[in-house]
MISETI-686644 format. One record per residue (C-alpha): y, z, x. Coordinates in nm, 4 decimals. Layout:
REM MISETI-686644
<r yy="Y" zz="Z" xx="X"/>
...
REM end
This chain:
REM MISETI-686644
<r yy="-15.6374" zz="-6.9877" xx="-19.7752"/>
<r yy="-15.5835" zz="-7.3223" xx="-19.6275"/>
<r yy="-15.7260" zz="-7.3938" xx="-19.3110"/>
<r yy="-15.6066" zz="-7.6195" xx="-19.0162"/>
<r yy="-15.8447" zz="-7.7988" xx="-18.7382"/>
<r yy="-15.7040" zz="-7.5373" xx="-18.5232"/>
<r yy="-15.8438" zz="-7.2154" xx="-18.7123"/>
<r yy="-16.1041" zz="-7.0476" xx="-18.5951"/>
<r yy="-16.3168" zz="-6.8054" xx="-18.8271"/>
<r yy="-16.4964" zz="-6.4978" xx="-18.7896"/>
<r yy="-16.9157" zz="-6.5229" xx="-18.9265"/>
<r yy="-16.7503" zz="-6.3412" xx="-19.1901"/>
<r yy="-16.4687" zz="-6.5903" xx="-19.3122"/>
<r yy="-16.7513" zz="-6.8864" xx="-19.1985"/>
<r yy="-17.0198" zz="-6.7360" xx="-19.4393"/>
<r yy="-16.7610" zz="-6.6761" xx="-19.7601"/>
<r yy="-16.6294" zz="-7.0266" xx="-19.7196"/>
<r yy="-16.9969" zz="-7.1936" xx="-19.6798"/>
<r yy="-17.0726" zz="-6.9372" xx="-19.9919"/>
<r yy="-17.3528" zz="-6.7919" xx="-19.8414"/>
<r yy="-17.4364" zz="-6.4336" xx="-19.6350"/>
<r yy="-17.3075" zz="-6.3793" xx="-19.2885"/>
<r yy="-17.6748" zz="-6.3772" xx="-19.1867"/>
<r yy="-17.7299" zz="-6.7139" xx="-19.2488"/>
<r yy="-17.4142" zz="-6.8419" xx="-19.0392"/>
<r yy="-17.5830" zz="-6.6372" xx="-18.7784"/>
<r yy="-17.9186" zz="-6.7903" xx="-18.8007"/>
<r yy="-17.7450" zz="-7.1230" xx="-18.8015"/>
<r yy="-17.5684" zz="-7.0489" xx="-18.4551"/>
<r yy="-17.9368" zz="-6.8788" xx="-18.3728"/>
<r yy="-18.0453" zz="-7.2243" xx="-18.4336"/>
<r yy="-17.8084" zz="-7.4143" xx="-18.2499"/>
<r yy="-17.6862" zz="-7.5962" xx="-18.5716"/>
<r yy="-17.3139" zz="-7.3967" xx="-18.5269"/>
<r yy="-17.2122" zz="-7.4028" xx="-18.1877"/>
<r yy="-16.8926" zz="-7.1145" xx="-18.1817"/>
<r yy="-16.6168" zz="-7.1267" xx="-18.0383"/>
<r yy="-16.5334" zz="-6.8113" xx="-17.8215"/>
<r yy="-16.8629" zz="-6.5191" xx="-17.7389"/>
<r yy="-16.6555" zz="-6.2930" xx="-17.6836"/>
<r yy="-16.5118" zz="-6.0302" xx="-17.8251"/>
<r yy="-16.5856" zz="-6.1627" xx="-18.1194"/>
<r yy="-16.8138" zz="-6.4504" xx="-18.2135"/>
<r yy="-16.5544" zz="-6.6944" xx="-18.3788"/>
<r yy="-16.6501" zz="-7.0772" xx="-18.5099"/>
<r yy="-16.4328" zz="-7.3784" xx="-18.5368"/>
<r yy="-16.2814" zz="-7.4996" xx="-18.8774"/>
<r yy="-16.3960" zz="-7.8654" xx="-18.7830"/>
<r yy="-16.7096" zz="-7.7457" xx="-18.7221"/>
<r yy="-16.7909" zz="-7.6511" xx="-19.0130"/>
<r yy="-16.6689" zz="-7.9576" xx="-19.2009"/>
<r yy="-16.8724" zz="-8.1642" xx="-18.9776"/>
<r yy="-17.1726" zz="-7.9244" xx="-19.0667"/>
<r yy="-17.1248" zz="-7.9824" xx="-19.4404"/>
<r yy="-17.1122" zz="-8.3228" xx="-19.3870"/>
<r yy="-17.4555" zz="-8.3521" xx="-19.2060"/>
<r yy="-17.6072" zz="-8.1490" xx="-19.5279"/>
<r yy="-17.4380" zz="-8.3869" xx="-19.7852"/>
<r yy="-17.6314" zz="-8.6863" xx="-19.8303"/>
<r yy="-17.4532" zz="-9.0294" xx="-19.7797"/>
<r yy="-17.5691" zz="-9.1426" xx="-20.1635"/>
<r yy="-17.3605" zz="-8.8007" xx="-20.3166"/>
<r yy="-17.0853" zz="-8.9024" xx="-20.5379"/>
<r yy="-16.8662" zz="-8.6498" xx="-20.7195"/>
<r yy="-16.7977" zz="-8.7590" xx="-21.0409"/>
<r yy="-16.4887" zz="-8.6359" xx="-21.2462"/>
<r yy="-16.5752" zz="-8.5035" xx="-21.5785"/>
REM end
């Protein structure tokens, strides 16, 4: 699925597209590192910010190379 800066995501859909568990998206927001979107009902994050979060955790020298 394609997301828009307008989508937000569940920890859920957050943790499958960072690959990782739905714990760790919560320890991140724990943390202060995520800051969501809406509390309540559901905790919900931001597309944007978790682009901007994976680009903190990239380093500026990484460079994809095709194969």
């Amino acid at each position: 699925m394609a997301y828009t800066n307008y989508d937000l995501l569940t920890v859920p859909q957050a943790a499958k597209l960072l690959d990782t568990q739905d714990t760790f998206v919560y320890g991140l927001i724990r943390k202060g590192i995520l800051v969501p979107a809406t509390r309540s009902p559901q905790i919900k994050l931001s597309y944007p910010s978790l682009v901007a979060y994976l680009k903190r955790r990239i380093p500026s020298s990484f460079e994809l190379v095709a194969a």
